[in-house]
OpenMM code with the backbone's topology and positions (N, CA, C; nanometers):
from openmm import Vec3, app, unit

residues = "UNK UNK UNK UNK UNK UNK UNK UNK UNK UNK UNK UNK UNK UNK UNK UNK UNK UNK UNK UNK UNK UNK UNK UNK UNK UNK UNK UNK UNK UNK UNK UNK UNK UNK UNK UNK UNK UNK UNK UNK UNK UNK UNK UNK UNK UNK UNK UNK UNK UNK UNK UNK UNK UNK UNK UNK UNK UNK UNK UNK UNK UNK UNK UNK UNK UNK UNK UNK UNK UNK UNK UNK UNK UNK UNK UNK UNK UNK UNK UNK UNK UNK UNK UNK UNK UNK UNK UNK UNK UNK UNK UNK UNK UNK UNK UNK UNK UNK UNK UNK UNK UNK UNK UNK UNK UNK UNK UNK UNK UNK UNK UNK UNK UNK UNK UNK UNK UNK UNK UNK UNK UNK UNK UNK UNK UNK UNK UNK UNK UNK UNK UNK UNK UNK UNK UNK UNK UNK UNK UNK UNK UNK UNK UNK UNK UNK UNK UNK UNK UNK UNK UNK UNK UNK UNK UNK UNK UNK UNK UNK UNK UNK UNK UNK UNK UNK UNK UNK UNK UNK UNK".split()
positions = [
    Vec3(8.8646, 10.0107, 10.4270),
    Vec3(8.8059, 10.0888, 10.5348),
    Vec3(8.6615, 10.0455, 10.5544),
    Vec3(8.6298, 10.0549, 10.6483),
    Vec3(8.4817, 10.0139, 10.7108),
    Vec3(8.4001, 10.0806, 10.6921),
    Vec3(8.2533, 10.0582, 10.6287),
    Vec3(8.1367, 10.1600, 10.6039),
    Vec3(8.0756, 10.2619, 10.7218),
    Vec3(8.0866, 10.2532, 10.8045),
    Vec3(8.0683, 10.2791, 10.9553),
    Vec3(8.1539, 10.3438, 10.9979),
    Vec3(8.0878, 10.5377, 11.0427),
    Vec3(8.2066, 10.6070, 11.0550),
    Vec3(8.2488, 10.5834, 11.1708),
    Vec3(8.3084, 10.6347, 11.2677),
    Vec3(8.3647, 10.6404, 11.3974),
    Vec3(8.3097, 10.7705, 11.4463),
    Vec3(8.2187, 10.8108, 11.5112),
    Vec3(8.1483, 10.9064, 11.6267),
    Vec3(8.2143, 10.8908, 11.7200),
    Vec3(8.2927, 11.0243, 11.7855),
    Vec3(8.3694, 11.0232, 11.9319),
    Vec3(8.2960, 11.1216, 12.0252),
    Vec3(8.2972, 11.1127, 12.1573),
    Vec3(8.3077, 11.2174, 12.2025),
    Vec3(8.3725, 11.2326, 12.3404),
    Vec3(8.3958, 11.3249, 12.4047),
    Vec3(8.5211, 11.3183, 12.5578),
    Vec3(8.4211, 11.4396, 12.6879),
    Vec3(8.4793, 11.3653, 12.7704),
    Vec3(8.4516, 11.4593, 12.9037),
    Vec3(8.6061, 11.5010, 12.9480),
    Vec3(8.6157, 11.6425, 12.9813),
    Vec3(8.7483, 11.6678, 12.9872),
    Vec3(8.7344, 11.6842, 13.1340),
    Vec3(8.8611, 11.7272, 13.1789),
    Vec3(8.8446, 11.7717, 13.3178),
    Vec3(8.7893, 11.9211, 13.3520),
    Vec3(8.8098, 11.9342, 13.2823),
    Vec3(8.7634, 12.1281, 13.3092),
    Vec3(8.6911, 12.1447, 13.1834),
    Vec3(8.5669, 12.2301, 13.1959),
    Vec3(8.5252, 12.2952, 13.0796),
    Vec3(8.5846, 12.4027, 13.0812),
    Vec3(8.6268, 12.4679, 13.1422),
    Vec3(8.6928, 12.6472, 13.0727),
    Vec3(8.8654, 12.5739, 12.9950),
    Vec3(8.9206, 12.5088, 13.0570),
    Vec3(9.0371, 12.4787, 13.0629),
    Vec3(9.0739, 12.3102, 13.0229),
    Vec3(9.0474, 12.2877, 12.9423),
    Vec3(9.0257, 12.1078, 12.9183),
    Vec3(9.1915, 12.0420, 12.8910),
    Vec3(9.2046, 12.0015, 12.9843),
    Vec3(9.3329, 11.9985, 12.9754),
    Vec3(9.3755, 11.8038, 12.9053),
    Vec3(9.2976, 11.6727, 12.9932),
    Vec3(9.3088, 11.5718, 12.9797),
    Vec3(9.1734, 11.5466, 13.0233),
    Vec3(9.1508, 11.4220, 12.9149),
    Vec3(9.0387, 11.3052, 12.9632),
    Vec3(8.9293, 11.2460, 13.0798),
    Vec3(8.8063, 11.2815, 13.1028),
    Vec3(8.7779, 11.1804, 13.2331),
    Vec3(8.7147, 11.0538, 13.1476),
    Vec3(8.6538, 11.0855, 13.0352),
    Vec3(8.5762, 10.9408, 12.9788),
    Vec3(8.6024, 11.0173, 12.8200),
    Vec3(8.5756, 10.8895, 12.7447),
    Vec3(8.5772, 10.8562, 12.6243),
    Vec3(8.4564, 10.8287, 12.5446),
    Vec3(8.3819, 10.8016, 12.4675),
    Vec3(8.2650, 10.7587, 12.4252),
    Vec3(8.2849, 10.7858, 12.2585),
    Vec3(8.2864, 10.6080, 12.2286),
    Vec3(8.2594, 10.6150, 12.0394),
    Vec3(8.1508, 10.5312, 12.0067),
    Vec3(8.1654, 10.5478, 11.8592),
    Vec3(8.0890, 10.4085, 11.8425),
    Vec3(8.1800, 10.3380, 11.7075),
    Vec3(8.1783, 10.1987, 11.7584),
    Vec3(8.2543, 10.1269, 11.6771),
    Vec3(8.1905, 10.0899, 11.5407),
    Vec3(8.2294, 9.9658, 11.4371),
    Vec3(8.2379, 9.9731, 11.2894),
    Vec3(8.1209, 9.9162, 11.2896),
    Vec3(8.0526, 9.8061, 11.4482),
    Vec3(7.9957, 9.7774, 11.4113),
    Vec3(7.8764, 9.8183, 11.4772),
    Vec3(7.8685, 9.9451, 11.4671),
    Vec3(7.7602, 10.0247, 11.5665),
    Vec3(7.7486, 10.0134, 11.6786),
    Vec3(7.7972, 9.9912, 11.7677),
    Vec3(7.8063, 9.9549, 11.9116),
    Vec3(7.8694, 10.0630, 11.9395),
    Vec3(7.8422, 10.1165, 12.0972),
    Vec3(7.8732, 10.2077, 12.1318),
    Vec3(7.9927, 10.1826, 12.2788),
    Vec3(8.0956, 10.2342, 12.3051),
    Vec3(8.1993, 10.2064, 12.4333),
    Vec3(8.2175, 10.3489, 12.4692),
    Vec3(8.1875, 10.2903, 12.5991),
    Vec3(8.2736, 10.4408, 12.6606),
    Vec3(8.3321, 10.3560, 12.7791),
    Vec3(8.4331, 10.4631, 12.8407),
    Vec3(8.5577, 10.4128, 12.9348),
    Vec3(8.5755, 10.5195, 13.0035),
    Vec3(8.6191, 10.5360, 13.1227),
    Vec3(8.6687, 10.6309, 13.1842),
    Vec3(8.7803, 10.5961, 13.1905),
    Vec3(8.8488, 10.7377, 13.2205),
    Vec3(9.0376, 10.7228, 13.1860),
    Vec3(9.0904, 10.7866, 13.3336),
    Vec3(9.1359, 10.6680, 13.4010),
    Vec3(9.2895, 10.6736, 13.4806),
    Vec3(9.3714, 10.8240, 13.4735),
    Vec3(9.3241, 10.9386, 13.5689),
    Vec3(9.4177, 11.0481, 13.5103),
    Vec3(9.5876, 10.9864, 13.5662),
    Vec3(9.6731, 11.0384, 13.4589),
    Vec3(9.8074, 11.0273, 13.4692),
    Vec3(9.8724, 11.1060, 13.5741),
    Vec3(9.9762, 11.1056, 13.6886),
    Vec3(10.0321, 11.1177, 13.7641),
    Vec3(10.0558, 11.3295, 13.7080),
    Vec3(10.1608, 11.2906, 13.5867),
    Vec3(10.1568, 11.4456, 13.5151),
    Vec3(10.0802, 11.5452, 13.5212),
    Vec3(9.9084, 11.4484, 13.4580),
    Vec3(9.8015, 11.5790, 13.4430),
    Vec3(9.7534, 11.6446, 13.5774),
    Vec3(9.7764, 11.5821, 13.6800),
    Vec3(9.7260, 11.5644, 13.8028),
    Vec3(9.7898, 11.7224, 13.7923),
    Vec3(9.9433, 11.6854, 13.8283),
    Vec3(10.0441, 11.8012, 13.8835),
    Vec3(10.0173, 11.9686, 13.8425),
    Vec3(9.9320, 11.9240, 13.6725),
    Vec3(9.9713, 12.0539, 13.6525),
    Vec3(9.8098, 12.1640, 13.6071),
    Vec3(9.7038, 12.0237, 13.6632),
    Vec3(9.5478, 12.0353, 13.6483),
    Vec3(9.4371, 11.9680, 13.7690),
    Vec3(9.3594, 11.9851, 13.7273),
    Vec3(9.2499, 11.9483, 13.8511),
    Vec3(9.0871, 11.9076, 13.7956),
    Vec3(9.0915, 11.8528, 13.8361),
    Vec3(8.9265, 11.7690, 13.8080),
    Vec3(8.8132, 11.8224, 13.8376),
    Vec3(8.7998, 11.9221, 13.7778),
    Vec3(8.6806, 11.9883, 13.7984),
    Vec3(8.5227, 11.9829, 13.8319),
    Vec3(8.4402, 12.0324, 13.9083),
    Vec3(8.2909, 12.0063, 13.8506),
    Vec3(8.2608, 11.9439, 13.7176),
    Vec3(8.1926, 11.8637, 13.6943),
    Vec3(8.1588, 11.8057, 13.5700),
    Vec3(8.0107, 11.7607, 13.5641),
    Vec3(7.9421, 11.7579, 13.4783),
    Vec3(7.8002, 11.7026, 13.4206),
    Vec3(7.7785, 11.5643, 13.4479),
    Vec3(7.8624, 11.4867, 13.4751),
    Vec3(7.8594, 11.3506, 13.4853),
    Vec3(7.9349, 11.3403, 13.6348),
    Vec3(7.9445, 11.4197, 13.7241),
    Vec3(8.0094, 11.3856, 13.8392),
    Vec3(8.0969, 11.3384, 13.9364),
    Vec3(8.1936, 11.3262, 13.8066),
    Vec3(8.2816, 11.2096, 13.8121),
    Vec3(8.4002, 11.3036, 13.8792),
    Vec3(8.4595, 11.1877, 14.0119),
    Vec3(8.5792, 11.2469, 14.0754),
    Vec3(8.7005, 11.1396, 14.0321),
    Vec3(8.7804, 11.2076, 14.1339),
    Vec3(8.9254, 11.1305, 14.0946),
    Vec3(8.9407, 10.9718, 14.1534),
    Vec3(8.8167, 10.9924, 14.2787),
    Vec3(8.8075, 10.8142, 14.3282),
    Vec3(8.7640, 10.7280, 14.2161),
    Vec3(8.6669, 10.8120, 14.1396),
    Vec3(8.5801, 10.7158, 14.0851),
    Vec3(8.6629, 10.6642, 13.9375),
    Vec3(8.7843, 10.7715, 13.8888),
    Vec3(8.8335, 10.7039, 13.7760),
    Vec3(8.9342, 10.6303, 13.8003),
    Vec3(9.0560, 10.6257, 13.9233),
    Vec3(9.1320, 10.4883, 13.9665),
    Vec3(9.0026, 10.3840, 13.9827),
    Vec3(8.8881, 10.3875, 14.0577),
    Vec3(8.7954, 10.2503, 14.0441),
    Vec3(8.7823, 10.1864, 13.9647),
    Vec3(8.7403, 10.2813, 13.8566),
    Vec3(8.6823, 10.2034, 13.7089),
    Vec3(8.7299, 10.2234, 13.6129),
    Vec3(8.8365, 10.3627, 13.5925),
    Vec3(8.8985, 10.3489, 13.5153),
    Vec3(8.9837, 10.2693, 13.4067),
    Vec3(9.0424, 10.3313, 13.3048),
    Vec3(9.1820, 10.2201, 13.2609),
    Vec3(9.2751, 10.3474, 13.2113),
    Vec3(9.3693, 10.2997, 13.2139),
    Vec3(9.5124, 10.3586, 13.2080),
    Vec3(9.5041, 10.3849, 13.0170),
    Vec3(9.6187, 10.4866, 13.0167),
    Vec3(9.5671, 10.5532, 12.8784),
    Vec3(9.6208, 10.4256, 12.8216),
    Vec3(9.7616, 10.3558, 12.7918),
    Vec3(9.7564, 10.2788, 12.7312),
    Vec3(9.6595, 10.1578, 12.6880),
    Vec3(9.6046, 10.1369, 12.8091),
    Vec3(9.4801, 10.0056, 12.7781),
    Vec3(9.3938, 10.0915, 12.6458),
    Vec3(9.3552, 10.2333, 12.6684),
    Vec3(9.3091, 10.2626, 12.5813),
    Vec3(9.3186, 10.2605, 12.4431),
    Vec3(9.4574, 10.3195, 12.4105),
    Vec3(9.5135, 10.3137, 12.3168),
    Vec3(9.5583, 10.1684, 12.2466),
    Vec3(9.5811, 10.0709, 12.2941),
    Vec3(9.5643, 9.9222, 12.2616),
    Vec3(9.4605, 9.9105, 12.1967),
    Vec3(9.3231, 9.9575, 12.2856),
    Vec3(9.1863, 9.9076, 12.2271),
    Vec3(9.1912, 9.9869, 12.1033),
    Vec3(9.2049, 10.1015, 12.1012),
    Vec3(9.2344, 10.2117, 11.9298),
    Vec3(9.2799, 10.1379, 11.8611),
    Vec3(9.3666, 10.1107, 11.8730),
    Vec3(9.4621, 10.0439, 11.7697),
    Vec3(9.3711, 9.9687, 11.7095),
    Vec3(9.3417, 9.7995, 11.7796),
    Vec3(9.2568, 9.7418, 11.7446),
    Vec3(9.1549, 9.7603, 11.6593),
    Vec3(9.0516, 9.8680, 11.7158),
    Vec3(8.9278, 9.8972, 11.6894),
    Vec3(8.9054, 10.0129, 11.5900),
    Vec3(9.0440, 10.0625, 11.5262),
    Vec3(9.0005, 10.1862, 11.4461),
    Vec3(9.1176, 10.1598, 11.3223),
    Vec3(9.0389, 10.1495, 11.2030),
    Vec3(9.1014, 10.1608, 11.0914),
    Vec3(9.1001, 10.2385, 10.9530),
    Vec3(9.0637, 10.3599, 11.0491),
    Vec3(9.0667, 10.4548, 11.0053),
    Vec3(9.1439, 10.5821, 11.0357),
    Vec3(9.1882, 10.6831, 10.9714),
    Vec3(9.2588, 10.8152, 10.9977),
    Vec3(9.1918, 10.9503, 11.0454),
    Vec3(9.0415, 10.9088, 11.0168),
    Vec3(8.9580, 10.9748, 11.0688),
    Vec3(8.8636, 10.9761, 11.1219),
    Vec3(8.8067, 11.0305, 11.2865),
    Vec3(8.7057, 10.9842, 11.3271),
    Vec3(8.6040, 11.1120, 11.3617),
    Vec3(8.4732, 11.1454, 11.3744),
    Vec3(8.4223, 11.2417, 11.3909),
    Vec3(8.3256, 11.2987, 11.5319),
    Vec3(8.3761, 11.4472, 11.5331),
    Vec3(8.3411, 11.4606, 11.7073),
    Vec3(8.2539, 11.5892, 11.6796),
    Vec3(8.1634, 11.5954, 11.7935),
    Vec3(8.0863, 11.7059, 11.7819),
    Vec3(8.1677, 11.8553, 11.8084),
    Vec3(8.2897, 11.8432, 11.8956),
    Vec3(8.3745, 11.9765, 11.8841),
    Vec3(8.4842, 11.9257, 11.8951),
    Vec3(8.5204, 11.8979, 11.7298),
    Vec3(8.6996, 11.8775, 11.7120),
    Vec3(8.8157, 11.9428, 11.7977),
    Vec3(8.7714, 12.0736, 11.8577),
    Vec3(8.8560, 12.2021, 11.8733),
    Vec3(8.8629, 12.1047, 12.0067),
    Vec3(8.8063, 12.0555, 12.1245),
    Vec3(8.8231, 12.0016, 12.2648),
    Vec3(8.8446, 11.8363, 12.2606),
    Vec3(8.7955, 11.7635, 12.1638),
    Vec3(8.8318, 11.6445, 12.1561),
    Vec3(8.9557, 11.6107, 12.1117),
    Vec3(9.0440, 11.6845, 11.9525),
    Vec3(9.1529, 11.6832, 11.9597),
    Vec3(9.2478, 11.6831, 12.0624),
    Vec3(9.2222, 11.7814, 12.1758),
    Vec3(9.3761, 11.7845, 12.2737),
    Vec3(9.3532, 11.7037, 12.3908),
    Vec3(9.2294, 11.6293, 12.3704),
    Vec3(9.1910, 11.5050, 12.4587),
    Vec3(9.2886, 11.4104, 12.4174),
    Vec3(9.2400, 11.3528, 12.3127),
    Vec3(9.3085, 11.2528, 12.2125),
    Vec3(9.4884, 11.2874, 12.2211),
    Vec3(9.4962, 11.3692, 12.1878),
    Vec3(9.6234, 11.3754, 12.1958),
    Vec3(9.7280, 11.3606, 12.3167),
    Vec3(9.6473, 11.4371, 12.4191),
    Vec3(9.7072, 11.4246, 12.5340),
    Vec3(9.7403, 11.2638, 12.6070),
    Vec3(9.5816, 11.1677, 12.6135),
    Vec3(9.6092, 11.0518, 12.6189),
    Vec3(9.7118, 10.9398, 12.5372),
    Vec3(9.7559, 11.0137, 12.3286),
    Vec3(9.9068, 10.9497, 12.3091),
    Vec3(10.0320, 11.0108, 12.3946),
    Vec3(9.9889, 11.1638, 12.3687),
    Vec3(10.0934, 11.2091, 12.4598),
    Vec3(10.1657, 11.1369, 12.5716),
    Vec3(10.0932, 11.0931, 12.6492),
    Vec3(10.1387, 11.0911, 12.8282),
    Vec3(10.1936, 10.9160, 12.7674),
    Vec3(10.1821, 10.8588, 12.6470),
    Vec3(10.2510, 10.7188, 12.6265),
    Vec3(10.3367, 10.7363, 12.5426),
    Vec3(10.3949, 10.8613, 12.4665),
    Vec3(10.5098, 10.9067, 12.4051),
    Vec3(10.5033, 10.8867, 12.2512),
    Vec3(10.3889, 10.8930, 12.2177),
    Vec3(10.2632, 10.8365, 12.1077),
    Vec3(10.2409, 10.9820, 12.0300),
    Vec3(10.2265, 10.9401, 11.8881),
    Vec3(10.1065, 11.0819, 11.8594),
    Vec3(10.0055, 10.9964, 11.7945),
    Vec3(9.8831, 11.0779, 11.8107),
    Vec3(9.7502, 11.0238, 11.7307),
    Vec3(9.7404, 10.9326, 11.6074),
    Vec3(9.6818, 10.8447, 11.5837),
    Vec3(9.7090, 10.7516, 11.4542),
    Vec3(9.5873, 10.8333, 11.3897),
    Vec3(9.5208, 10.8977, 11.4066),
    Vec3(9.4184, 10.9361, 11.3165),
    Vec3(9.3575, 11.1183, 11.3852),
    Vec3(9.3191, 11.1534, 11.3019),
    Vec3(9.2411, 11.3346, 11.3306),
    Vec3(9.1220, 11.2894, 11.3457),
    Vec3(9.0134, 11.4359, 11.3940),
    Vec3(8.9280, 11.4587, 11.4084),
    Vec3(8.8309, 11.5749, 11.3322),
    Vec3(8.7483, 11.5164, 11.2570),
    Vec3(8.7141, 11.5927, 11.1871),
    Vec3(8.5547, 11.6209, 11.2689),
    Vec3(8.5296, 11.7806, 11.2489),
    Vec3(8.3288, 11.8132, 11.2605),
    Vec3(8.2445, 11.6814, 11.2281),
    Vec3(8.1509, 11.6413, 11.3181),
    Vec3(8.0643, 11.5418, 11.2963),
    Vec3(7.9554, 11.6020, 11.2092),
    Vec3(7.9335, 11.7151, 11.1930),
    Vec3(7.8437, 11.7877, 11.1223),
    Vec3(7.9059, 11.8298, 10.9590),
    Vec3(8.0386, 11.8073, 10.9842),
    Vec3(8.0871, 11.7801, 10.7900),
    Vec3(8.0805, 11.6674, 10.7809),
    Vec3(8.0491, 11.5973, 10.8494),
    Vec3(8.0274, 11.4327, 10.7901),
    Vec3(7.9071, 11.4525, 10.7498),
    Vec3(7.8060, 11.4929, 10.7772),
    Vec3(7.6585, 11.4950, 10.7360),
    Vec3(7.6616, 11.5766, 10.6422),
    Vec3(7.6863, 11.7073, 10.6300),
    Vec3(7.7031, 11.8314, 10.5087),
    Vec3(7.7589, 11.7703, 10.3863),
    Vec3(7.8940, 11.6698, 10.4183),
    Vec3(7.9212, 11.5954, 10.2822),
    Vec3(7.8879, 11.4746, 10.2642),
    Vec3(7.6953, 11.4989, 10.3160),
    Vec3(7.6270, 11.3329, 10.2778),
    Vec3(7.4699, 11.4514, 10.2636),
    Vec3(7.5102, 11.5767, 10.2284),
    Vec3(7.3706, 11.6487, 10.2130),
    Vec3(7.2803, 11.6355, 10.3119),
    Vec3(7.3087, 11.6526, 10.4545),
    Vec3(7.2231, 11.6502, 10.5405),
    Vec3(7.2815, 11.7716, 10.6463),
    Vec3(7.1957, 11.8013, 10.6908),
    Vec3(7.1861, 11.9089, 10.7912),
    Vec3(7.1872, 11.9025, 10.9053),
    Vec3(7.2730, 11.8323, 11.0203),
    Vec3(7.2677, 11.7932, 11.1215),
    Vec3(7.1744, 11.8948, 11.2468),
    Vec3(7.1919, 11.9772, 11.2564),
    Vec3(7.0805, 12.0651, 11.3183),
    Vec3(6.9444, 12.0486, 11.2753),
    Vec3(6.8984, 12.0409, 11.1399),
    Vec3(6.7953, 12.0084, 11.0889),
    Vec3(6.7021, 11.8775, 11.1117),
    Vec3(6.8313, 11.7812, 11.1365),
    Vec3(6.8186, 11.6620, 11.1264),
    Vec3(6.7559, 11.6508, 11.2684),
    Vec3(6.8197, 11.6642, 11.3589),
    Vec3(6.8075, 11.6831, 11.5050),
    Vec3(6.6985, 11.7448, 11.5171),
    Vec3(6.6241, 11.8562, 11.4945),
    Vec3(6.4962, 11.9485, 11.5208),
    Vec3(6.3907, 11.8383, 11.4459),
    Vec3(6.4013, 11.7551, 11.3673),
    Vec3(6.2762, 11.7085, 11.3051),
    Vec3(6.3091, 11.5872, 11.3881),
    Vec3(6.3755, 11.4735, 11.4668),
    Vec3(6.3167, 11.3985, 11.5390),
    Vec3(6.2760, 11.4857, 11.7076),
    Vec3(6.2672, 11.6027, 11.7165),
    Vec3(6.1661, 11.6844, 11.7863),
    Vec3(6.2335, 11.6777, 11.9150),
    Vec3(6.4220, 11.6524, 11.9214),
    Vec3(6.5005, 11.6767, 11.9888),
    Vec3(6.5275, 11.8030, 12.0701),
    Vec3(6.4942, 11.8854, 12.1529),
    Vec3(6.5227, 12.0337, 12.1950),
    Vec3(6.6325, 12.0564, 12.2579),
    Vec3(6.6826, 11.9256, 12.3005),
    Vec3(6.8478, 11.9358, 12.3981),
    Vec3(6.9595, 11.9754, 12.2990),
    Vec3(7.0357, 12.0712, 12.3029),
    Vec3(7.1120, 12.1187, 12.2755),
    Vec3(7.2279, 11.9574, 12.2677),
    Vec3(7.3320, 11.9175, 12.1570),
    Vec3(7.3757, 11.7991, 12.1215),
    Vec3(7.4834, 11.7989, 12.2432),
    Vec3(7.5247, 11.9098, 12.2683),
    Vec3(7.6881, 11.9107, 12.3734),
    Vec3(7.6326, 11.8792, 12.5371),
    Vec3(7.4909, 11.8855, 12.5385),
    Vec3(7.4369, 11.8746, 12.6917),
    Vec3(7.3757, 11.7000, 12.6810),
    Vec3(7.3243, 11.6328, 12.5351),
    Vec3(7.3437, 11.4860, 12.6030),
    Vec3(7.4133, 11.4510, 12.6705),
    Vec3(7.4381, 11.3194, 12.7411),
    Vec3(7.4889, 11.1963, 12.7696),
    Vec3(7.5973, 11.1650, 12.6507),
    Vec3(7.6958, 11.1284, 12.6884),
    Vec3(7.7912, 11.0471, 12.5613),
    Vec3(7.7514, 10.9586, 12.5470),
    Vec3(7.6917, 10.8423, 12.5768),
    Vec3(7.6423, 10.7815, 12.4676),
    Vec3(7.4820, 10.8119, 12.4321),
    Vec3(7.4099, 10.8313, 12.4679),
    Vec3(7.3454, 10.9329, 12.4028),
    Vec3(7.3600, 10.9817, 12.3113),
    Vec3(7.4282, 11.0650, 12.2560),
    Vec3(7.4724, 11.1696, 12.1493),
    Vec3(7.5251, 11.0803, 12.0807),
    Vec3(7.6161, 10.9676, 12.0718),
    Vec3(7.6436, 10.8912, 11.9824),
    Vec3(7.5259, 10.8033, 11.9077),
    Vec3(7.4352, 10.7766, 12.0412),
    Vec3(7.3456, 10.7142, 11.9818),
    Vec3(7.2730, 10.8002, 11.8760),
    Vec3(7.2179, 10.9413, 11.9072),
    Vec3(7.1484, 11.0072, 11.8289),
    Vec3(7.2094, 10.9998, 11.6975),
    Vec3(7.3539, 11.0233, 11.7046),
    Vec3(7.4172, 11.0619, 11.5327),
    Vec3(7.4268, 10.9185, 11.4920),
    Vec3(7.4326, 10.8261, 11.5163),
    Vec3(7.3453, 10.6819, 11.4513),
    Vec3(7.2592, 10.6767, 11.3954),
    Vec3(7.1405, 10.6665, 11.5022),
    Vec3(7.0130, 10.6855, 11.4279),
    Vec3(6.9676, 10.7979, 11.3342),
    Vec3(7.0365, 10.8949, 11.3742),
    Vec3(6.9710, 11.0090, 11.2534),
    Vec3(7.0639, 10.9744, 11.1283),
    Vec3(7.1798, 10.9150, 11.1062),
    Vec3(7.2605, 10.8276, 10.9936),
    Vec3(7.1744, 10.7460, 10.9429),
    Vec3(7.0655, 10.6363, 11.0540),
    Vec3(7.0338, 10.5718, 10.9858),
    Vec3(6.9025, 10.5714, 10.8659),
    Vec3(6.8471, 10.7081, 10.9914),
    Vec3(6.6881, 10.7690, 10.9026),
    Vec3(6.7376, 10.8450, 10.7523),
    Vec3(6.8448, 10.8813, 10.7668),
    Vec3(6.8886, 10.9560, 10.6183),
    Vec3(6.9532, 10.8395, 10.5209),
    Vec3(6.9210, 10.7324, 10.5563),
    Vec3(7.0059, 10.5982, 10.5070),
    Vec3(7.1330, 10.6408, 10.4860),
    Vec3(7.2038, 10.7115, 10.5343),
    Vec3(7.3321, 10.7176, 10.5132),
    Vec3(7.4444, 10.5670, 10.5776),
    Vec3(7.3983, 10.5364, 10.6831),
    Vec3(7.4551, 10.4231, 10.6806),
    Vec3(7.3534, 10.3012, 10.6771),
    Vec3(7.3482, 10.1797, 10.6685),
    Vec3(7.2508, 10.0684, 10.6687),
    Vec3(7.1823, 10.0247, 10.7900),
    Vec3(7.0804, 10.0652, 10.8036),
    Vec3(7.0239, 9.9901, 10.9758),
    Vec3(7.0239, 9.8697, 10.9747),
    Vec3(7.0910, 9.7897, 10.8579),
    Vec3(7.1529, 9.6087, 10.9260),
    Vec3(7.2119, 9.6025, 10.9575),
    Vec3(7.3351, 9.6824, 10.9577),
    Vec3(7.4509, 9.6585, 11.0029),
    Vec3(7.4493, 9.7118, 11.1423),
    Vec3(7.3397, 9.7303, 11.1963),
    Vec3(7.3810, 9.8556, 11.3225),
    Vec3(7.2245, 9.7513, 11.3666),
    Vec3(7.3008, 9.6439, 11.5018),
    Vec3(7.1909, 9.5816, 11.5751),
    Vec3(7.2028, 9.5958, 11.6849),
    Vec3(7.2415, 9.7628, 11.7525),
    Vec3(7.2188, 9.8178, 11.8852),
    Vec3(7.0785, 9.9347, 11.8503),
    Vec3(7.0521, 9.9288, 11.6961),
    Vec3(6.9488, 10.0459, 11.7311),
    Vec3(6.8397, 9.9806, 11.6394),
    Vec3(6.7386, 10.0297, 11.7454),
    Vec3(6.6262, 9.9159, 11.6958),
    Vec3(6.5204, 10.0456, 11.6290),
    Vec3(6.4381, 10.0420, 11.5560),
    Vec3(6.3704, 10.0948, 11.4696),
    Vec3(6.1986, 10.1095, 11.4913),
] * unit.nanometer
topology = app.Topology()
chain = topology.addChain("A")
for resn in residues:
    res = topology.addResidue(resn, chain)
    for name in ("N", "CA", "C"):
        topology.addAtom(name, app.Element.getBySymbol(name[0]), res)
């Protein structure tokens, strides 16, 4: 397994009601960060709707640039060799994740665990951590990559992971 955890996080379609995917955002083994917007499926369409969102994103804009869940799930495969990856709210990223194996007849190759028990079982305080680089934005109102970036760098100030291995964040 790779020293380098996996940070996720998702834009759903609805915040009251999160039913499927509009974007994705991790960071890979080797600190680099991807995000993608996701192709809604014909299904989610029927039985949901694309709500207002923080990032603005409509249904033109994810056939444009989108990719289809499988492309996604290809790139997973690939890119994750691990069973576990960590999200700032497991409880809404789980039925993201799932829904995108779902709609390919798939279940998840890996869970989602609190990004904040990843830090608690490395003795760090992720709220804490966050208030002393003099952060005031609440973590769920960044940017996705943003927020990935932050739980990087604050990994890397607690040396929990190595800032050589990670040559997207400069010091």
């Amino acid at each position: 397994m790779a020293s380098l955890p996996i940070f996720m996080t998702a834009v759903a379609n609805s915040s009251d009601e999160p039913a499927f995917p509009l974007t994705f955002t991790w960071s890979t083994h080797e600190a680099q960060v991807k995000e993608v917007l996701v192709i809604p499926d014909d299904e989610w369409l029927e039985n949901h709707n694309i709500e207002s969102n923080i990032h603005d994103l409509d249904e033109q804009q994810l056939y444009e640039f989108g990719f289809e869940a499988s492309d996604i799930l290809a790139e997973w495969i690939n890119e994750f060799d691990t069973d576990t990856i960590y999200g700032l709210e497991p409880d809404i990223l789980n039925p993201l994740i799932e829904a995108t194996y779902e709609i390919k007849g798939l279940e998840p190759s890996f869970g989602v665990q609190s990004i904040h028990s990843w830090f608690e079982e490395r003795d760090v305080n992720l709220d804490d951590a966050i208030a002393q680089q003099g952060n005031n934005t609440p973590l769920h109102l960044l940017a996705p990559d943003e927020l990935i970036l932050q739980l990087l760098q604050i990994a890397v100030e607690h040396e929990l992971i190595n800032p050589n291995d990670i040559p997207a964040i400069e010091e």
